[in-house]
N, C-alpha and C positions, 0 to 999 in steps of 0.2 A: 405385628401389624396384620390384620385380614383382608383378605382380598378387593374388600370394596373402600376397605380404608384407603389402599396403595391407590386403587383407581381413582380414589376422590383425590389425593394429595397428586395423581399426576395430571389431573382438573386442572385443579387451580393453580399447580408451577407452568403448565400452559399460558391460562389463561393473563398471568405476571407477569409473561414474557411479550406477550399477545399484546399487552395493554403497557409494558414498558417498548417496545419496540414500535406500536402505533403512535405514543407520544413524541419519541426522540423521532418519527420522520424517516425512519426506516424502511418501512414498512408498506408496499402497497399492497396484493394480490399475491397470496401463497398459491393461486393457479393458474393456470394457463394464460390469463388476462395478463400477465404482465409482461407477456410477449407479443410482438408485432411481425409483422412478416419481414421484416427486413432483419430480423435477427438468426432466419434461418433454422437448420434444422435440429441447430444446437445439440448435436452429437455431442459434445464434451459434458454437457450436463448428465449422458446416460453414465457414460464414463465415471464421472464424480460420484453420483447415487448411488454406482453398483454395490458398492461398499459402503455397509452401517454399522457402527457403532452397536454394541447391543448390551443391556446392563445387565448385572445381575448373573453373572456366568466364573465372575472371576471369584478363586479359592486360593489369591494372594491373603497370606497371614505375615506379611512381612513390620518392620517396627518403623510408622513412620520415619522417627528422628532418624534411620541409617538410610534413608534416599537420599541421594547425593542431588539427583537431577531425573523428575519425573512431567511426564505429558499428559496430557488435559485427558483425562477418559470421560465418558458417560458419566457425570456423576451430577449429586446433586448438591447445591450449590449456594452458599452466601456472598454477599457483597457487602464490602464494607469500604469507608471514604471518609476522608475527614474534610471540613471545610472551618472556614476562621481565617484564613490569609486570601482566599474568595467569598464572594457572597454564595449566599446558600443554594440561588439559583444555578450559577456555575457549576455548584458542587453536584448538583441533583443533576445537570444536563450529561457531567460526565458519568455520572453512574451508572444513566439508562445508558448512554454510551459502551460501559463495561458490560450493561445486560445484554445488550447486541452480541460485544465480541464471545461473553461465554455461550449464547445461544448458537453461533457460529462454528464454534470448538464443538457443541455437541454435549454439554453440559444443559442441566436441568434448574432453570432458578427459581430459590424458592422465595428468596426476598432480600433486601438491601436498607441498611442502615449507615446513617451519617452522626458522627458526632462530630460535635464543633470544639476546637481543639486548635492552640493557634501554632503550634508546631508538631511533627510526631514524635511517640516517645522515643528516644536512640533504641530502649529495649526490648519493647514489645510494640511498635507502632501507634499503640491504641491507648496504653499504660494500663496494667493490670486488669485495675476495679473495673473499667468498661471490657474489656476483654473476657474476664469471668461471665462479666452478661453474654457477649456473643456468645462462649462455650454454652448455657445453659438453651440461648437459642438454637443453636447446633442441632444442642441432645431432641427439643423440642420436634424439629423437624427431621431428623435422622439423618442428619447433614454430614457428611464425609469432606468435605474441601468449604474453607473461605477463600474468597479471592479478594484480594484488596488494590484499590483503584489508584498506586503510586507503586514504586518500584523498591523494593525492601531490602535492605543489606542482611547480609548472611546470619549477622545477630539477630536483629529484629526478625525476623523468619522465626529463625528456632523460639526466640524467648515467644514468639504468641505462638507456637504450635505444642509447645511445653504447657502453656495455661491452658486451650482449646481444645487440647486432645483431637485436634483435628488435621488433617493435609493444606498448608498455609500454601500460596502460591501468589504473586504480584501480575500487574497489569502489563508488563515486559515479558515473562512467563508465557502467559495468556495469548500476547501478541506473535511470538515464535511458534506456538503452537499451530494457531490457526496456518505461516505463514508456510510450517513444515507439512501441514496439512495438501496446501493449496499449489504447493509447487511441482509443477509438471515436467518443465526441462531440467537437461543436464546444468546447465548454467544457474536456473533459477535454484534447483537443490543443494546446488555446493554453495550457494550464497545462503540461505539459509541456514543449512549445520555450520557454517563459517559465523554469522552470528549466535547459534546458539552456544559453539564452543569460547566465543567470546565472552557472554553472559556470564557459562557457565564457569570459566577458571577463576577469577575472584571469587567463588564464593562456592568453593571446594570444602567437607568438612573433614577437619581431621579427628585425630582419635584419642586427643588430649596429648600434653605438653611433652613428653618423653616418647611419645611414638610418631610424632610429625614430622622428626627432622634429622639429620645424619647426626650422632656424637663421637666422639672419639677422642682421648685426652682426658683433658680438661675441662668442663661445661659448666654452665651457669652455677650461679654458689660452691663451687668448686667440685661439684658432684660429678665425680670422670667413673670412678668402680661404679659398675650397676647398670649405670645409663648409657652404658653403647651399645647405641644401635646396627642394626644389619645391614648399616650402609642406605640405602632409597626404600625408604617406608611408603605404604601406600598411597598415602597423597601423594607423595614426590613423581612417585611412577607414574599414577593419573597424570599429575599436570605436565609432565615430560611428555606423555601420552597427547594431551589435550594438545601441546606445543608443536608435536611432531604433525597431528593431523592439521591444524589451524595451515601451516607452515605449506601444507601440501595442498589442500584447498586454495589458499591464493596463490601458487602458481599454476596451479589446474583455468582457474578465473582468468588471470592473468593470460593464460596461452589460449583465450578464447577470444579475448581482446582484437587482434587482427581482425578478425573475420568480422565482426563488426565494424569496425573501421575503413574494410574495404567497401565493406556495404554504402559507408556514408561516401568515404570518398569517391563511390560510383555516380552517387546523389550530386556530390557537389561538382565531379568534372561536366559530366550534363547540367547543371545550373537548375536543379529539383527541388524549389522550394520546401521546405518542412515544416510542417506543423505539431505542435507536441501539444493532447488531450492531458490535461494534469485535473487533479480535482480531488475534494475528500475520497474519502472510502465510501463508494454505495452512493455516490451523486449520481450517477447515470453514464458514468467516461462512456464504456463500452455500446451502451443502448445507442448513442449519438453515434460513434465508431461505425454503427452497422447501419444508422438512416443515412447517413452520409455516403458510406461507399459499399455496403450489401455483405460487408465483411463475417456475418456469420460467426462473430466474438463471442464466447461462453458470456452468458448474462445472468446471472443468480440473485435475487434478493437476499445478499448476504454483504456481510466486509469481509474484503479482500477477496475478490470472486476473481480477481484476474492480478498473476503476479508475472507475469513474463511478456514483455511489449511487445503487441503486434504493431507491423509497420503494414500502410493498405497506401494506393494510389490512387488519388481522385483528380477533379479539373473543375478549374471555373466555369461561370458560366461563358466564357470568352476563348475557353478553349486551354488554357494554361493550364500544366501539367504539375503537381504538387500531392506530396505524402503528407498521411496523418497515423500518428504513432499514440496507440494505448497504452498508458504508463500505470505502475501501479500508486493505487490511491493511500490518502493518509488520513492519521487523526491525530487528534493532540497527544502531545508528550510520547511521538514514534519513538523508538529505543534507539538509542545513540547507534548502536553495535549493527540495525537493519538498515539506517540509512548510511555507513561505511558500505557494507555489504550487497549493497545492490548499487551504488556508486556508478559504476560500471554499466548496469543498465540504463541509467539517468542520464548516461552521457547523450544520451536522443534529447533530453530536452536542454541539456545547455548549448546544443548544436543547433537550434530550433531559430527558426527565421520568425514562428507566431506561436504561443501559448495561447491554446482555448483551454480559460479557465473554468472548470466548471461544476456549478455552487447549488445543490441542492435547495432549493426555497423554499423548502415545506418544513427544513428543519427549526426547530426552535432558536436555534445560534448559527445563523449563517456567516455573521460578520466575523464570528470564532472559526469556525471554517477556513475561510476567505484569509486571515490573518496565518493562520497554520500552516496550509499551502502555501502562502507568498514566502514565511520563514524559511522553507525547505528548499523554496527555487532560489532564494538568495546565498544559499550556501550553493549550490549548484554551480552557481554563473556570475560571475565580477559584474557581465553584460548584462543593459539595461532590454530587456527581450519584448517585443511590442505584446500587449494581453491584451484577450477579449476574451469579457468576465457572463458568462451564461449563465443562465439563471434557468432550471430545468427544474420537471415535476410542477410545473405552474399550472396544471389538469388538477393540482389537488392542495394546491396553496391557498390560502387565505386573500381577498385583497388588500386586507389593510395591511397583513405581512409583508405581501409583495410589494406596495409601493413606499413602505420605511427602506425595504434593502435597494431599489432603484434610488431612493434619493441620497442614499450613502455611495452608491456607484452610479451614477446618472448616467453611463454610458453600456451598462452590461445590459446584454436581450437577452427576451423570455423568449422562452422553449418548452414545447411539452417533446421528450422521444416516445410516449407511449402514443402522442393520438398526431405529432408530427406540427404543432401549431408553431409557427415563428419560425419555421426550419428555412425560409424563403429567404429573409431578412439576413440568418444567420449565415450561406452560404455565400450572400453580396457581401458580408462585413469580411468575410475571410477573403475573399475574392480581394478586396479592397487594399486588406492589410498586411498582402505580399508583398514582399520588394518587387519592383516592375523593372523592367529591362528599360536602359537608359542611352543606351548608344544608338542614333542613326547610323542608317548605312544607306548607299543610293549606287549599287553596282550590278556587274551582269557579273552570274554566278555559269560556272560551265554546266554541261548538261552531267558531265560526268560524277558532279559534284551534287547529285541528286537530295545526300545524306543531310547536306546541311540547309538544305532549303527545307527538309524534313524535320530538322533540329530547330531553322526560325518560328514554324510554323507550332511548334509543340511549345516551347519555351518562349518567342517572344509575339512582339502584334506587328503582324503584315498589314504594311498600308497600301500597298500599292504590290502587283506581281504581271510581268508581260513575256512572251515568250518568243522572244527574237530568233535570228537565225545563228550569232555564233553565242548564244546562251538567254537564260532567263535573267531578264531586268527585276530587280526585288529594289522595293524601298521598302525599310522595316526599322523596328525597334527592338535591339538586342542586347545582350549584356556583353560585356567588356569582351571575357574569353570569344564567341562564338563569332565578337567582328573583326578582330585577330582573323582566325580561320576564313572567313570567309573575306576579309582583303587576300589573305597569301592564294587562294584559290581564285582571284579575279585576275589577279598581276601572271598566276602562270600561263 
């Protein structure tokens, strides 16, 4: 291939990507514009950039079929998706979907195809005859990797990378990658190799029937001479290996646990309302995060820009004090193995007093969305958690889009975070939709006792405050704990 061929062909995988990621909603401003000043200086994006991917360097000669478990590099890229158990439109919304996640990883796409297929084949995914075609497309393009947009068991893998002569990899694959990519903290990276070790032990390859497994004696058809083995043959070691690290990761997790926990229960012995930001992947969670309280969140037009919750401290307009916690976002069919895995971090939103749901509108399937997220917080929380459903990016939505998805949700507001529209509305609904302190009280509080006329005034609503001579008279409204405290401090 000649120079100006390479540059025409990374043209137009541009341009695919350009035009798949404009469709599926992705997509605003690759510069500057899709920041506002409340997002701050965004130092973590320098941090993320400093390091690129760079193709064309690598002088691996290694033999496909012996990769046990490999990660997304630079490379370029097919999609492939069956539809037949959904309509075609579903099937096409999640592939531009997959185009996102591979353009995310760092991968180059060169194009995507659907065949309609009303199950996949056990053996090759695709079954043969159409798999032949994608190989010839492959060669067409000089395509190194398909990725396919469902999660593949360890046969079907092999059997289409045997026809393709290509690097086969699934949309669960795809998803660790970017996830191993994106994670920052110590907590957020043990959850991660914790789900990729998960992933990756089923589907371990061994080295054919006599060398997988310990013999000794007697074995299968009575074959004992010949066939014993050395005792733990390679797989064995792997997955012993894989077992011991799994093993150690969740109690590492696990011994991190505490400190989060004291965090909440700091929250909740002060009576600190919380709010948990949930939403797709690439809704805007973080943009809102940082109009709302100045938090300075990494914001990336990407999936998965943010995989480790920030918690920030905001207040109503009435003076009430209350947290809001950026969680990380989802898509359809998240991998069993990330949502175990981050478990732990989610525990913010099943502790949550408000869920602001928040639902991209410009995407072509927001109700698909909308439905995805609601699945993941029902596994989350037995409790029924009060939501307000936001509707963001309404600066570049449709209106006949936007008022189909209001009359499916007649109660969720629009919001723009890039230009700040409905942000008024939406912090009275929050305001609103906190639990309120319900206890009167009508005492003199002593002078000495300053802390808790500190605590009424932060956590609940002063009606009334006079400042007598053997203390301050308060009438207020407070919650249960705080008028406890503050009778035993009027009686002493």
């Amino acid at each position: 291939m000649t120079e100006n061929q390479s540059l025409e062909e990374e043209r137009r995988a541009r341009e695919v990507v350009d035009r798949v990621l404009a469709r599926a909603g992705t997509a605003l401003d690759a510069g500057e514009g899709s920041y506002t000043e409340y997002d701050g200086d965004q130092l973590d994006r320098e941090e993320r950039n400093a390091l690129r991917r760079v193709s064309g360097l690598s002088t691996e000669q290694e033999d496909i079929h012996e990769v046990e478990y490999r990660q997304l590099r630079l490379e370029r890229v097919i999609l492939v998706g069956l539809w037949g158990q959904h309509s075609y439109q579903e099937a096409e919304i999640s592939l531009r979907e997959l185009a996102a996640l591979a353009d995310t990883a760092g991968s180059t796409v060169l194009d995507g195809v659907l065949q309609r297929r009303s199950a996949p084949d056990p053996a090759t995914y695709l079954g043969s005859g159409k798999a032949r075609e994608v190989r010839e497309l492959a060669r067409q393009y000089y395509v190194d990797t398909i990725i396919v947009d469902e999660e593949l068991s360890a046969t079907q893998r092999r059997g289409l990378e045997d026809i393709v002569d290509a690097k086969v990899i699934d949309r669960t694959t795809l998803i660790l990658d970017i996830f191993a990519q994106h994670a920052s903290s110590k907590e957020g990276k043990a959850q991660v190799e914790l789900a990729q070790l998960e992933y990756l032990l089923p589907r371990l390859r061994g080295w054919g029937e006599s060398m997988s497994r310990q013999a000794g004696g007697r074995v299968a058809a009575g074959a004992g001479i010949g066939s014993r083995g050395p005792g733990e043959t390679k797989i064995e070691l792997d997955r012993r290996r894989i077992r011991d690290r799994a093993a150690k990761l969740r109690r590492e997790i696990a011994a991190m646990q505490p400190a989060r926990e004291t965090k909440r229960a700091s929250r909740r012995r002060h009576d600190v309302p919380s709010v948990a930001i949930m939403g797709y992947t690439n809704a805007g969670k973080s943009s809102i995060l940082n109009r709302l309280t100045g938090a300075g969140v990494l914001v990336e037009n990407q999936l998965f820009a943010t995989l480790d919750p920030t918690v920030r401290r905001s207040e109503t307009p009435d003076g009430r004090l209350f947290t809001l916690t950026d969680t990380v976002g989802f898509v359809r069919r998240l991998p069993h193995q990330l949502v175990e895995a981050f478990r732990s971090s989610l525990e913010e939103v099943a502790d949550a007093d408000v869920i602001l749901h928040v639902v991209d509108a410009s995407h072509p399937d927001p109700k698909g969305q909308i439905a995805a997220v609601r699945d993941v917080v029902a596994d989350l929380s037995d409790q029924k958690i009060p939501e307000l459903i936001v509707l963001n990016k309404v600066d570049i939505t449709d209106a006949t889009d936007l008022a189909e998805i209001t009359n499916a949700e007649p109660e969720a507001l629009a919001v723009s975070a890039a230009t700040g529209a409905g942000f008024d509305a939406l912090v009275d609904a929050i305001a609103l939709a906190l639990p309120r302190p319900d206890v009167d009280v009508d005492l003199i509080v002593p002078y000495d006792r300053g802390d808790l006329l500190h605590r009424a005034h932060e956590h609940g609503e002063v009606q009334e405050i006079e400042h007598l001579e053997q203390g301050t008279h308060l009438v207020a409204l407070v919650d249960g704990q705080l008028a406890d405290e503050l009778e035993r401090a009027a009686e002493s």
